[in-house]
Residue, then its C-alpha position, 0 to 999 in steps of 0.5 A: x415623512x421620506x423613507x430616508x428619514x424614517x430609516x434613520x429614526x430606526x424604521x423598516x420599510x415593509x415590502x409593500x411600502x418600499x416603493x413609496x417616497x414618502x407617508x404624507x406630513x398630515x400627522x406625526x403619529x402615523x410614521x410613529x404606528x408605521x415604526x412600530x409595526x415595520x419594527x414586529x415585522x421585521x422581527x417577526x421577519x428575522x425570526x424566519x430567516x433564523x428558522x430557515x437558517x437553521x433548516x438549512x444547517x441541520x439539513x446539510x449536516x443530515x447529509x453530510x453524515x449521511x454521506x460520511x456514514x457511506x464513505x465510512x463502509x468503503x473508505x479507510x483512514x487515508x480516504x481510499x476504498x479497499x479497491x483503490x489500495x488494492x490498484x495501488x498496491x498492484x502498482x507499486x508491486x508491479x514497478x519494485x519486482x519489474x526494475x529489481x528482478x535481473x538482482x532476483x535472479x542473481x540471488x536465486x541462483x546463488x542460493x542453489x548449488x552449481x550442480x542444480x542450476x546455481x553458481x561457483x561464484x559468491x560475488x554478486x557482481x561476478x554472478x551478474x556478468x557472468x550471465x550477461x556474458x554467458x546468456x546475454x541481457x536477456x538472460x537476467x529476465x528469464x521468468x520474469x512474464x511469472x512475476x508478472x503474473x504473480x506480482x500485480x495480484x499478490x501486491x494488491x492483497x498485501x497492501x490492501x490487507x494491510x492498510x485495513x487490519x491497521x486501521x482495525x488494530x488502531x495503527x493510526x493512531x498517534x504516536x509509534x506502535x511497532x507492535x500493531x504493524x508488525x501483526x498487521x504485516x503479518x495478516x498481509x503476507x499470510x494473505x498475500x503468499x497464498x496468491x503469490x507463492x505458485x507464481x513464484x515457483x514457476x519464477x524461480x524454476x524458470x530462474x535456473x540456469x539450464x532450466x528445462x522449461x520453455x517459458x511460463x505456460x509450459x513451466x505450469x502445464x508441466x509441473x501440474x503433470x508430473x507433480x500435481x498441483x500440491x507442488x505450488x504450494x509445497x514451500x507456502x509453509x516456508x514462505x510464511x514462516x519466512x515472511x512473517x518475521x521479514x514482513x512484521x519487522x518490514x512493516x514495523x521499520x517502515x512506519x517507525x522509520x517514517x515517523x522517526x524521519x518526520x519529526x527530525x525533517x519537520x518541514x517534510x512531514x506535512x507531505x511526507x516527501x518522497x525522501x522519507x519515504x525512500x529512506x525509511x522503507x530503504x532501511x527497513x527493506x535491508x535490515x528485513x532481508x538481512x535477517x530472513x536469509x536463512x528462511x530464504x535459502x529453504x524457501x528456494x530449495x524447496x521450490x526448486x527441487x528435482x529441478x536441474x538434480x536438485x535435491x528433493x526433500x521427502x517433506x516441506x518441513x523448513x526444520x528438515x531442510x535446514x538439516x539437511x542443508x546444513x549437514x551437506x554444505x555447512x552453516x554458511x550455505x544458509x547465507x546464500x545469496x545474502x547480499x544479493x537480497x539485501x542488494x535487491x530488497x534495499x532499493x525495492x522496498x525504497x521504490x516499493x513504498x516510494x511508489x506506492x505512498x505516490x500511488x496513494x496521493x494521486x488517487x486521494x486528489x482524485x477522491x477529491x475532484x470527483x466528490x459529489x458533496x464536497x463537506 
């Protein structure tokens, strides 16, 4: 019988029989035992390839969870390792205080009296060219090696913090949970001032006008001098008390305002494209600025006190300051400077996050490329 024949009458051909053409025609029954023992062996020879099959399936599954068991200890929710937000985070701090820092020193500078290194006038735009006129460009950039300085760090720690005590808190679960970001904004300002806040004196000394410093090394050698290195952290308590609503309400506006946008732009929630992200931390710069202002006039006279006869404060008490500031010059003075901060956190916070969520997507392509075990 031919092999062909014997494959349509259902047989199978062992390996050591493949190369024959045919069995011989002496007798019907030998094809007949050969259909029957091709047929146990090629059972007999399914049932290994089943085994090995499944071998192979719980062998990859062994190593995918084993994989995914190590990603899980240096991996958050976005695929991203604490290091990675923290470079992110660097960055877009960097690029948001960078462009928006001639604004920062308008703002600063509004919120002191004119007798300490302030200004008469309370019109943003007035303030802003009457330092060009006065200093010249770069005169909107003094201080700004402080930030920095301070920014890259400070900004690392924020988002990283962040991002991890959300996903502990459950943030990223479905649905909106203002709550849970406003504690983990919280979490990630405490964090973050600490780092931040010595830079940021010498950044807003070096911000006044006649100010007495040279440049940013001369500002900390003399500050460590005549007042000691407690003098950095002397408004870390104000800068808390401020940043924790401002950051809370920041963070909660933010993600709420990402979400909101992305159910009404359906067709822009899948990549969650750069307009929302623009527009939600935008909004959510502006509406934290606006209400944290008064904190922020205290923070900045704290920080610049005895500097250019600025009035000193026997204590960093933010309830003191207030008084004192109130008694003086009045309610309004709490204002200073207000729309100068929504004017500088509006757009900041817009390429803040813009940045940041791009920063994010770079570095997750990335992961991507250079997996060792792609599941």
């Amino acid at each position: 019988m031919a092999d062909a024949e014997l494959r349509e009458r259902g047989g199978f051909l062992p390996n050591n029989a493949q190369a024959s053409t045919s069995y011989g025609a002496e007798s019907v029954v030998v094809p007949r035992i050969e259909i029957v023992q091709t047929a146990k062996e090629r059972k007999d020879w399914e049932k290994r390839q089943q085994q090995q099959q499944q071998q192979q399936q719980q062998q990859q599954e062994e190593h995918h969870s084993r994989r995914l068991r190590m990603e899980a200890q240096h991996e958050l929710h976005d695929g991203l390792s604490f290091p990675q937000y923290m470079l992110a985070g660097s960055v877009a701090g960097m690029v948001e205080h960078m462009a928006m820092f001639p604004v920062d020193l308008v703002k600063t500078r509004m919120q002191m009296l004119e007798s300490a290194g302030g200004f008469r006038h309370r019109g943003v735009y007035r303030a802003f060219f009457s330092i060009v006129k006065k200093e010249g460009p770069l005169g909107l950039y003094r201080g700004i090696g402080a930030m920095g300085l301070g920014a890259g760090p400070a900004h690392a720690v924020y988002f990283s913090v962040y991002e991890t005590v959300k996903q502990k808190l459950g943030g990223n679960r479905v649905g909106h949970h203002p709550l849970l970001h406003a504690t983990a904004g919280a979490c990630a300002t405490v964090a973050s001032d600490a780092v931040f806040t010595p830079m940021d004196v010498v950044k807003q000394r070096l911000q006044l006008r006649r100010s007495p410093y040279r440049g940013v090394l001369d500002c900390i050698q003399r500050i460590l001098k005549e007042e000691g290195v407690h003098a950095f952290y002397k408004s870390y308590p104000t800068t808390v008390v401020m940043n924790i609503p401002f950051t809370a309400m920041h963070f909660a506006a933010y993600e709420a305002g990402k979400k909101i946008l992305g159910e009404l732009y359906p067709e822009y929630a899948s990549e969650e494209h750069l307009a929302i992200h623009l527009t939600a931390g935008g909004a959510a710069g502006a509406l934290a600025s606006a209400v944290t202002t008064p904190l922020d006039v205290i923070k900045t006279r704290l920080q610049c006190q005895g500097v250019c006869g600025a009035e000193r404060y026997t204590s960093g008490s933010v309830m003191e300051a207030a008084r004192r500031i109130i008694n003086q010059e009045g309610p309004a003075a709490l204002l200073g400077g207000l729309r100068a901060r929504v004017l500088f956190h509006t757009p900041a916070a817009a390429i803040c996050w813009s940045t940041y969520e791009a920063a994010k997507q770079f570095l997750q392509k990335w992961n991507e490329e250079h997996r060792p075990f792609n599941a």
